[in-house]
C-alpha positions in Angstrom: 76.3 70.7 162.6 76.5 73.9 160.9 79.9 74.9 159.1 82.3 77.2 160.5 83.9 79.8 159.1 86.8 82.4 160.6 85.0 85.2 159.3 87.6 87.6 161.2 90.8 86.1 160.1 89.1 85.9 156.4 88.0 89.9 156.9 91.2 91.1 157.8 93.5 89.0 154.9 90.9 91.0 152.5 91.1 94.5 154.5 95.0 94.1 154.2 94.9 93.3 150.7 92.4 96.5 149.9 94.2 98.9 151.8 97.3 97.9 150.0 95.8 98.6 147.0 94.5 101.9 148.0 94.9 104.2 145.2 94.6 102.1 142.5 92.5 102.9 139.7 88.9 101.8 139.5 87.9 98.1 140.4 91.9 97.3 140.8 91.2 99.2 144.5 87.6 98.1 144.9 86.9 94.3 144.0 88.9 92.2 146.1 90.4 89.5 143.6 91.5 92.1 141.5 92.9 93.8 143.7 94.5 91.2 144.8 96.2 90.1 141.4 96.9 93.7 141.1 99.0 93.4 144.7 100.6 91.0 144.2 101.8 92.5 140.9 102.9 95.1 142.5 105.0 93.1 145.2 106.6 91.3 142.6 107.8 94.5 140.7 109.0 95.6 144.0 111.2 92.7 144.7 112.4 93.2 141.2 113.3 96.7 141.4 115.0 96.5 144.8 117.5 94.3 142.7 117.7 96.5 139.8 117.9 99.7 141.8 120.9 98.5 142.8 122.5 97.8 139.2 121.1 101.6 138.0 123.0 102.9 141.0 126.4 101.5 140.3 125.8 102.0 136.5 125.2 105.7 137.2 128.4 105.9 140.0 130.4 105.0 136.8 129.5 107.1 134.5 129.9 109.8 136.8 133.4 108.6 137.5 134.1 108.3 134.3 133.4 112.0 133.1 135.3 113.7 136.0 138.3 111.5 135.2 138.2 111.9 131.8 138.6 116.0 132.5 142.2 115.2 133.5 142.9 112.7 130.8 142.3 109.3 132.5 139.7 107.1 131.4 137.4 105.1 134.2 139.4 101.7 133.7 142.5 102.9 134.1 141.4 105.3 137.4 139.9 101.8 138.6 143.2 99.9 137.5 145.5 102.3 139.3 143.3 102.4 142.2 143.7 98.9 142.7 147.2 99.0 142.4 147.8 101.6 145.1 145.1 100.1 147.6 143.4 103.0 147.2 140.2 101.9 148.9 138.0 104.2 147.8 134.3 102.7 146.7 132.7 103.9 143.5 129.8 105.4 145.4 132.4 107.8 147.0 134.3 108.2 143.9 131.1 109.4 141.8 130.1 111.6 144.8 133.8 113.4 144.9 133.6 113.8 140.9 130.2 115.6 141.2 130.4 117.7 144.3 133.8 117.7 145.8 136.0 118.9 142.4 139.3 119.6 144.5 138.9 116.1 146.1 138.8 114.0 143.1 141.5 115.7 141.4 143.5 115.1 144.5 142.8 111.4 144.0 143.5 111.5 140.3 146.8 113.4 140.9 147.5 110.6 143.7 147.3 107.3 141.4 149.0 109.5 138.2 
């Protein structure tokens, strides 16, 4: 009896592996095992960044905090450390988007934990 082989399913795993790697530069988008090592590169850098996007966010929210509150002589801790003592709930993302865009706002808030 002849072997059988799922041509289809074994098609479409390398279609979907070629078309992600559309793009790519030379054999990386043409030859599928390198493409494929090349994919799945890229999928693991993907999974790491959506981590570290995260951490570059909230490092960037604080230094933004940090420079409008240090225009009215308070440092980032102590904003931080008097927001937590009034139950000011106000998130870090909010607080970096006040200090850049929304001046009168953030002084309020300063003025408020002072």
């Amino acid at each position: 009896m002849p072997r059988s082989v799922n041509v289809v399913a074994a098609r479409r795993r390398r279609k979907k592996v070629l078309n992600m790697a559309k793009g790519y530069w030379g054999s990386r988008s043409k030859v599928f095992t390198i493409a494929k090592n090349t994919v799945e590169k890229g999928l693991q850098y993907a999974y790491r960044d959506r981590k570290a996007k995260k951490r570059e966010f909230r490092a960037l929210w604080i230094q933004r905090i940090n420079a409008g509150a240090r225009e009215y002589g308070v440092s980032y801790s102590q904003l931080i450390g008097k927001l937590a003592a009034k139950n000011i709930g106000l998130n870090r993302k909010v607080l970096a988007d006040l200090a850049m865009n929304n001046k009168e706002a953030f002084k309020a808030v300063i003025d408020a934990v002072k």
